[in-house]
N, C-alpha and C positions, 0 to 999 in steps of 0.2 A: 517609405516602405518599412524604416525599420521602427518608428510612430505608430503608423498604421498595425505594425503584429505585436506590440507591446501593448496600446489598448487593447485590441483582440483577447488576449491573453490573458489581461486584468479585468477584462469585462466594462468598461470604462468606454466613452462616447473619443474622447482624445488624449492625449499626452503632450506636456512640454516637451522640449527639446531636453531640455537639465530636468527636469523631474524625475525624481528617485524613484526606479521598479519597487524596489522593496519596501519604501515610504509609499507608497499607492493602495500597499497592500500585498504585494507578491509573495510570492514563498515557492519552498523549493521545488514543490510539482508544478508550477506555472511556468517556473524559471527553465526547467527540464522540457516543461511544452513547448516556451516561445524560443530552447537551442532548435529543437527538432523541425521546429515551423520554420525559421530561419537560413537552415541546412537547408531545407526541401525549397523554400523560394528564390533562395539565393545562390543556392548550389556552390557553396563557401564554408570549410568548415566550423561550427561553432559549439562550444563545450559550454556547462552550462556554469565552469567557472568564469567562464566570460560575461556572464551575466550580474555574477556578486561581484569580481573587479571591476566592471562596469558598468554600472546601472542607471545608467541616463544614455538617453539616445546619443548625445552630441558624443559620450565617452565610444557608446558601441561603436559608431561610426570611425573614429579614431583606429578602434583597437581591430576590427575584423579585416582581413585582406577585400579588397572590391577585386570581383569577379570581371574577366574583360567582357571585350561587347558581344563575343558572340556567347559567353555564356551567361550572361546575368538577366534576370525576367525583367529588367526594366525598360527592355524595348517594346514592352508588350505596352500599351496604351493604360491599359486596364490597374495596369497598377504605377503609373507614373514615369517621372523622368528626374534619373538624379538620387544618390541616399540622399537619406530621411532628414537629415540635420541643416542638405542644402536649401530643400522647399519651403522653409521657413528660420530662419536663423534666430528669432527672438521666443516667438511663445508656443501657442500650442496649437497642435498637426493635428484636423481632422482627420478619423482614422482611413478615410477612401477605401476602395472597393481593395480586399487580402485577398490572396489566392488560394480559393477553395483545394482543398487536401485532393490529391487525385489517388485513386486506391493501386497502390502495387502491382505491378505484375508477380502474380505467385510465381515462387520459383517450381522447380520442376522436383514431382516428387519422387524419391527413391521407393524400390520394393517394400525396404526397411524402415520403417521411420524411425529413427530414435526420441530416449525422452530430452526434456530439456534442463539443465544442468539443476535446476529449483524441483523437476520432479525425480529426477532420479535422488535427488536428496531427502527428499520425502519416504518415495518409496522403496530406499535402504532401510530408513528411520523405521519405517510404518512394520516391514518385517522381523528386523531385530527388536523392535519393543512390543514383538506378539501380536502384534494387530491393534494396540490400544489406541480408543476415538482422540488419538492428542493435536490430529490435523483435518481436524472440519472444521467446518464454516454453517452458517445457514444465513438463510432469507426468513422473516417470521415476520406476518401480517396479521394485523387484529381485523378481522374483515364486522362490518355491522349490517344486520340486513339480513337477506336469503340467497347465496349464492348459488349457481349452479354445480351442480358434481359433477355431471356428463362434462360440461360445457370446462371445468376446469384439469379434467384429467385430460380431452383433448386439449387444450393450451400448454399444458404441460409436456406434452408429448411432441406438440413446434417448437417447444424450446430444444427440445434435442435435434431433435429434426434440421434447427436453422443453426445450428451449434455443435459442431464436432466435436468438441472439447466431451461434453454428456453423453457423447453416446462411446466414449472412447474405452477402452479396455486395455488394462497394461501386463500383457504377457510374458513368461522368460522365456524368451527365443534362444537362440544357435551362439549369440552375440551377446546373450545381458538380455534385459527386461528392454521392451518395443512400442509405441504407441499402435493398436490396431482399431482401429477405428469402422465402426459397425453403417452397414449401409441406412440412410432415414426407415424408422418404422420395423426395421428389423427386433428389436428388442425394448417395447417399450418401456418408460422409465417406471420405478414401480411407484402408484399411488392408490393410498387406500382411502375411505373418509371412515372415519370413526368419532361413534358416539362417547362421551366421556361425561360422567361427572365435574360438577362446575370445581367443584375442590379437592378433585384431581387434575386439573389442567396442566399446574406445574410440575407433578406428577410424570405423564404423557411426555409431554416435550421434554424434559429428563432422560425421558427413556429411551428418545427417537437420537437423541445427542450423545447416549452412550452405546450406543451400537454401531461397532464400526462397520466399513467396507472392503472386501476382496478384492482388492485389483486389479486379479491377476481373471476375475470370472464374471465380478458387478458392475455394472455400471456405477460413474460417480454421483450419482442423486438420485434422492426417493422424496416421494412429497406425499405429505398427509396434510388432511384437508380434518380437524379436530373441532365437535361441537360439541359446546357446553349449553346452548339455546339455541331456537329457533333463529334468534336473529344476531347471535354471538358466536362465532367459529377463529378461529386459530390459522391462517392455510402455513404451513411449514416446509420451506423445501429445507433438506440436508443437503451437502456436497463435500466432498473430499479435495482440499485443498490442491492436489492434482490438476483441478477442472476449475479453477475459479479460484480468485482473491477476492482482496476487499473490493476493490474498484469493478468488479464483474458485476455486483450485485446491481447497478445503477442500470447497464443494460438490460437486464436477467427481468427486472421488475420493470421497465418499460416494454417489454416483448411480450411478456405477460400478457400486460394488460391488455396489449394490442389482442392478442391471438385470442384470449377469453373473452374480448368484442366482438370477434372475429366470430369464432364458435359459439357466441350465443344466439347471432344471427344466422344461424345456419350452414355456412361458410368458410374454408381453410382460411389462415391470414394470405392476405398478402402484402411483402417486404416492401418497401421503397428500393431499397437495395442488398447487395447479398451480404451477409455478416464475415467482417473478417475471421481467417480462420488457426487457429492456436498451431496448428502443426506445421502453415507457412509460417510462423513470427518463430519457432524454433529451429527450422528450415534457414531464413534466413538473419537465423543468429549464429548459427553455426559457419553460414558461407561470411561475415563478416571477422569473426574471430579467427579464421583459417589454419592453415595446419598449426598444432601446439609443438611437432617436434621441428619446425622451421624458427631457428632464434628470432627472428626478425615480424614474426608474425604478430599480429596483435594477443592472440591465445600466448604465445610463449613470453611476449612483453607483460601483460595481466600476471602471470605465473609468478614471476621473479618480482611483481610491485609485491604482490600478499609473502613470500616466501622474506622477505625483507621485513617490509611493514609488520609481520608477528613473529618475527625473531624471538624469543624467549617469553611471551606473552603469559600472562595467568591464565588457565583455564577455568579456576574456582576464586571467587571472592568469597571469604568468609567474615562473616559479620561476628563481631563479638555479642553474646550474649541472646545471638538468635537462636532459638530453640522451636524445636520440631516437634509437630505435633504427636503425642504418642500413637502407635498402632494408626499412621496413615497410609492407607494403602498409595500403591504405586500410581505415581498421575494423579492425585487426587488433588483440586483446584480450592483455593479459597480465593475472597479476595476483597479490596477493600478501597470504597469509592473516589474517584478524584475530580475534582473540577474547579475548573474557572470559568468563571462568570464572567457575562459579556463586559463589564465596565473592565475587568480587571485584561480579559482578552485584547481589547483595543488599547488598555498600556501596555501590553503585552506586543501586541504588533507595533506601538510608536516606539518602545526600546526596541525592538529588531530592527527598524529603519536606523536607529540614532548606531546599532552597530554593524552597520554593513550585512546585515545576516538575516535571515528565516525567523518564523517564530519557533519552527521545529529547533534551529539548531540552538536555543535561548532554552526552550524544554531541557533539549539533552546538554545541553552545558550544565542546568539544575538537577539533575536525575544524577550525573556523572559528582559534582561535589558534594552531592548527599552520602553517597554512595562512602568516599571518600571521608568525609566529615562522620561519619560511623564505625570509622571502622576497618574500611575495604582494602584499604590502602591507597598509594599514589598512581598505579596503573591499571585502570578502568575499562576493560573489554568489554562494548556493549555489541549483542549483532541487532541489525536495523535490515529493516526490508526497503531497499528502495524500489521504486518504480521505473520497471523500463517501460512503461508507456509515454516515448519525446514523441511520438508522433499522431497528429492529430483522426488519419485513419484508424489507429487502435481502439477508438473510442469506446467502438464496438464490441469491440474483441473480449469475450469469456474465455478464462484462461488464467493460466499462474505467471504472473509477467513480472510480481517481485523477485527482486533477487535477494538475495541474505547476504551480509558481509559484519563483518567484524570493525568495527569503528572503535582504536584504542585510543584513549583520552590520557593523558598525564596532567596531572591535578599539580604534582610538585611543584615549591617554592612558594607555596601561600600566595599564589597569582590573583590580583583583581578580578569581580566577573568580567571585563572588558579583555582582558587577556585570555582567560579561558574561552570565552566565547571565537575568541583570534585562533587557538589550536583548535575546537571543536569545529568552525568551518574548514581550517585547511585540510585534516584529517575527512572529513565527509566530503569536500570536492574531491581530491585524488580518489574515493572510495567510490563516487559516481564516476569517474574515468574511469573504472578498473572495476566494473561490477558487475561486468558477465563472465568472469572467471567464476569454475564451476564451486560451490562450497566444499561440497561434498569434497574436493581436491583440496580445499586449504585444511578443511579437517584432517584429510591424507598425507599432506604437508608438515603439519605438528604433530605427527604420530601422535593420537589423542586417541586414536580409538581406543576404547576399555570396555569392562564388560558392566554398562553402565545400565543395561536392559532398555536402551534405546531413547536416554535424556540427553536434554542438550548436554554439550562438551562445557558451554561457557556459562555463568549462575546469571546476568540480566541481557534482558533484549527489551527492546521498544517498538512499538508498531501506531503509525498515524497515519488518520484517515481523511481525508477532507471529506464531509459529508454533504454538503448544501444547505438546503433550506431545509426546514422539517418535515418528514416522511409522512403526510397525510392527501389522499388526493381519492377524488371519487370514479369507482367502475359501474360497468354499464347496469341496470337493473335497480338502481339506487344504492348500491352497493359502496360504502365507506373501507378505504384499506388504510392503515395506521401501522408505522414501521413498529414493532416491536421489542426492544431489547431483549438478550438471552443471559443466564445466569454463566459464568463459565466454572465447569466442573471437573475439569482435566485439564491437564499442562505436563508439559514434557520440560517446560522452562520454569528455574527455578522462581526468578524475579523478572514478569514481564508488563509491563508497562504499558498497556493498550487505551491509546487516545482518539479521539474522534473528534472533529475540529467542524462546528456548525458554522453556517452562515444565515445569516436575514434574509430575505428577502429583497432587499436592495445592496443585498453584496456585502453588506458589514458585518463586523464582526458580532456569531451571537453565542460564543460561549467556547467551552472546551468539556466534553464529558470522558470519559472512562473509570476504569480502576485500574490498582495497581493488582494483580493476579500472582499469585506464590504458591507455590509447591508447597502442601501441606508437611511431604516429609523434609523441608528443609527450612521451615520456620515458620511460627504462629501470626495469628492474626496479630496479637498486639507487636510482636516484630515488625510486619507490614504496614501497619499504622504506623510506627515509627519512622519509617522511609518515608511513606507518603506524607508526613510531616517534615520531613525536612527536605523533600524537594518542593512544596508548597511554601514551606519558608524560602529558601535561596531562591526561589521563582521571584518574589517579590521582592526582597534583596536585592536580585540584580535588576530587575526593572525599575529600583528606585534610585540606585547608584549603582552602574557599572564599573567605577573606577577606587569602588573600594574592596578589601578581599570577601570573595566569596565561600573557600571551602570551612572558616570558622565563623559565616556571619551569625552573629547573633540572629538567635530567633526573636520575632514583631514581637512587640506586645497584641494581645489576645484578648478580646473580650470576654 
C-alpha cells in the first residue's frame, strides 16, 4: 500500500522498498499529497514530516502506527494484504490498484458562512490599501484561429455556474465580512470581446490588471476576449485572489475548455462530477481547527507555535545601499528575470535528494543567504504560501487554499549550505503543521499593524508553483490556446520571489522560470538584480558543495 501511493504520487510505474521519495523526484506538494492520500487510506495519522524523516517505504513502514483490523483498508482485496514493505522485502513494488479519493460528505452549512482565514486577510488588506489591484491573479491565453464569442461568454458563465467560489460576493454583515454566495446565472460574470490595436495589446491587458474589484458588490472575475487579428485574440480571465490561487488555474482552464466544446455544439457541459466546493473546505477547516479559546484545541495549540516562533522577529530587512525608485507611486511593480535551466534543475533536484529536502527548500535556503550575505542581517523573515491542498479530491477545487505563514531562517554562525538547508526544513515542516492558524491573527500577534497603506508587514515572500508540461493544447474549431505570461505591475510585497517549476513531458525536470518582483518604492532594478544574483549564485554554491559555507560563498566565475 504504502509503494503502491508513493508511485501514485511520483507518477512512476513502481518504487523500491529503500528508494529515496525525494531522490525520485518528490518535493513538498507531492510529499503534502501522498500524507493526505495516506491519512485517507489508512486512516492513521500522517504528517508530512513523516515523509522527509522518512522517505523510503521500508522507513514509513517503520515509523507510522499500523491501524488494527477493523480499521485498516487492507482487508479490502482491492488494495492487498499486509504493509508495503512486507510484500516484497528486496526490490520494487508494482504499484496495484490505490484507493480512488471518495468525495467528502459536505459538512452542514450554516446561515452564515464565514471567510477563510487567507481571505479575510486579503479582504482586510484589499480595504485598507484603498482597493489597490495588489491581489489578482489571471488566466491569459494566446488563442490562434477564430473563436467563438457567444460560444465563449457562455463557457464562461459554467465556470461560475460549476464553481461557487466566482459567483461568490463578500459582504459586511452583523458579524465582520461573510461569503454570500449567488444562485448559478443569477449574476453573470462580466465579459466583454474588444477589438484592440495589435500594439496595443500590452496596453489592454495592463489595463484589465489594473482595475481592481469590489468585494463587497463584484463578483471575483471578469473575462475579456481581446483581438488584435482575425485569427490572433488574447482570451483573459482576471480574478481576485479571494476566488482562486495558483493551483485553481489548472482546473479553471480544463472546464474551460470543456464547456466552450460544450457550447459550441449547441449544448450546456456536462460534468463527469460535481466540483468540489471552497466554502465546504472552509467549513471544514474550521470544524478541524476547533474552538481557539479551548487550550487544547488545535486553533489554540497553532496560536501559541506562531506567538513563540516570532517572538521578536524583524518586520523590515533593509538592504544597504538599496535605493528606491524616485516618485514611485504606491504598489508599483518592477521586476527582474530568474531561471534555471533544465540541466541545472535536475542538479538542482539530485542536491535535494543528497539532502533530505525539497528543491523548494534548497531555493529558499539560497534566497534566505542572499538576503543575508547583502546585508539583511542573520534573522530572515520570509512568508511562503503553502498549499493546503493534502488531499487528492481538492484537485478540483477553485479557491484560495494557500495559506501564508511566516518562515523565519537564522543564517548565523557562517553555517555550511548543508546545515542551512537542515534549519530551512525544520522551520517549514513545523510551519506545514501549524499552517491553518489564521495570518491575519499572527500579524495581530506582533502588533505590526501600522499605517502602512495596506503593504505587506514583512519586506520578502516567495511563492512556487509546480506547473506541468507546457501550457499549449488545441480547442475545438481548430482553435490553438497557448498559456500566456503576464508582466506584474503592482505588489504590496516589497521582495517577492515568484517561481514556477516546469516539467517535460515524461515527468523530468524542465526548467524553473520566474522573476524576482520589488516594490518600486523600496528599491531599483539594479538593487533587484543584485539579489537575484546572489541567490543564483548560492543556488549553484550549494548544489556543488553542500558542506562548504554558504552565506559568504564566493560568486562562480562567469562567462
Amino acid at each position: 500500500m504504502l509503494a503502491a501511493a508513493c508511485a501514485a504520487a511520483l507518477g512512476l510505474p513502481s518504487v523500491g522498498v529503500d528508494d529515496d521519495f525525494f531522490a525520485l523526484g518528490g518535493t513538498s506538494l507531492t510529499a503534502i499529497r501522498l500524507a493526505g492520500r495516506l491519512r485517507t487510506a489508512l486512516r492513521v495519522p500522517v504528517s508530512v514530516r513523516d515523509i522527509f524523516e522518512a522517505p523510503t517505504v521500508t522507513a514509513l513502514d517503520q515509523r507510522l502506527p499500523h491501524p488494527g483490523p477493523a480499521a485498516t483498508p487492507a482487508a479490502d482485496p482491492a488494495l492487498g494484504h499486509g504493509p508495503a514493505a512486507e510484500a516484497n522485502a528486496g526490490g520494487a513494488i508494482p504499484p496495484g490498484p490505490v484507493p480512488a479519493p471518495t468525495a467528502p460528505t459536505a459538512p452542514e452549512r450554516p446561515a452564515r458562512l464565514p471567510l477563510s482565514p487567507a481571505q479575510q486577510s486579503m479582504w482586510t488588506a484589499t480595504y485598507l490599501g484603498g482597493h489597490r489591484p495588489a491581489y489578482l491573479t489571471a488566466l491569459a491565453l494566446d488563442l490562434e484561429g477564430e473563436p467563438d464569442p457567444v460560444a465563449l461568454r457562455a463557457a464562461v458563465g459554467d465556470l461560475a455556474d460549476r464553481h461557487e467560489s466566482l459567483r461568490t460576493l463578500l459582504p459586511y454583515g452583523d458579524e465582520g465580512p461573510e461569503q454570500h454566495i449567488l444562485p448559478p446565472g443569477a449574476q453573470p460574470p462580466d465579459f466583454r470581446a474588444v477589438q484592440v490595436e495589435d500594439d496595443g495589446l500590452a496596453d489592454a491587458l495592463a489595463a484589465e490588471l489594473a482595475a481592481p474589484f469590489d468585494l463587497l458588490t463584484q463578483l471575483p472575475l471578469r473575462a475579456r476576449l481581446l483581438t488584435a487579428a482575425p485569427d490572433r485574440h488574447v482570451l483573459l480571465l482576471v480574478l481576485h485572489h479571494v476566488a482562486a490561487d495558483g493551483a485553481s488555474m489548472a482546473p479553471l482552464r480544463a472546464d474551460l475548455r470543456h464547456a466552450y466544446a460544450a457550447r459550441r455544439a449547441g449544448h450546456p457541459p456536462h460534468w463527469e462530477r460535481p466540483a468540489p466546493q471552497y466554502a465546504d473546505h472552509v467549513l471544514e477547516q474550521r470544524r478541524r481547527l476547533g474552538d481557539p479559546g479551548l487550550p487544547d484545541s488545535p486553533a489554540a495549540r497553532q496560536a501559541r507555535y506562531w506567538r513563540a516562533q516570532l517572538d521578536g522577529v524583524p518586520g523590515r530587512l533593509e538592504l544597504p545601499g538599496a535605493r528606491p525608485e524616485p516618485d514611485a507611486a504606491p504598489g508599483a511593480a518592477g521586476s527582474v528575470p530568474f531561471t534555471v535551466g533544465p540541466h541545472a534543475h535536475r542538479l538542482l533536484e539530485e542536491a535535494a535528494g543528497r539532502c533530505a529536502a525539497s528543491p523548494y527548500m534548497l531555493l529558499h535556503t539560497a534566497f534566505a543567504a542572499a538576503l543575508t550575505g547583502l546585508g539583511a542581517g542573520p534573522d530572515i523573515p520570509v512568508v511562503v504560501a503553502l498549499s493546503g491542498r493534502d488531499e487528492e479530491d481538492m484537485d478540483g477545487l477553485v479557491g484560495c487554499v494557500v495559506q501564508p505563514v511566516v518562515v523565519r531562517t537564522d543564517t548565523a554562525g557562517d553555517p555550511s549550505g548543508g546545515q542551512l538547508v537542515d534549519r530551512v526544513r525544520e522551520v517549514l515542516l513545523q510551519a506545514h503543521a501549524h499552517q491553518e492558524h489564521p495570518y491575519e491573527e499572527v500579524l495581530e500577534e506582533l502588533a505590526r499593524h501600522s499605517a502602512r497603506e495596506g503593504r505587506s508587514l514583512f519586506t520578502a515572500a516567495v511563492s512556487y508553483l509546480r506547473t506541468g508540461a507546457a501550457g499549449t493544447d488545441t480547442w475545438p474549431g481548430g482553435l490553438t490556446a497557448r498559456t500566456r505570461t503576464l508582466p506584474v505591475t503592482h505588489t504590496d510585497i516589497d521582495l517577492l520571489l515568484q517561481l514556477r517549476e516546469e516539467r517535460a513531458p515524461d515527468g523530468g525536470p524542465a526548467g524553473i522560470t520566474g522573476e524576482l518582483v520589488h516594490a518600486r518604492a523600496y528599491c531599483d532594478t539594479a538593487t533587484a538584480r543584485r539579489v537575484v544574483t546572489a541567490v543564483e549564485d548560492r543556488l549553484a554554491a550549494l548544489c556543488a558543495d553542500p558542506s562548504a559555507p554558504l552565506v559568504r560563498a564566493p560568486a562562480p566565475q562567469r562567462a
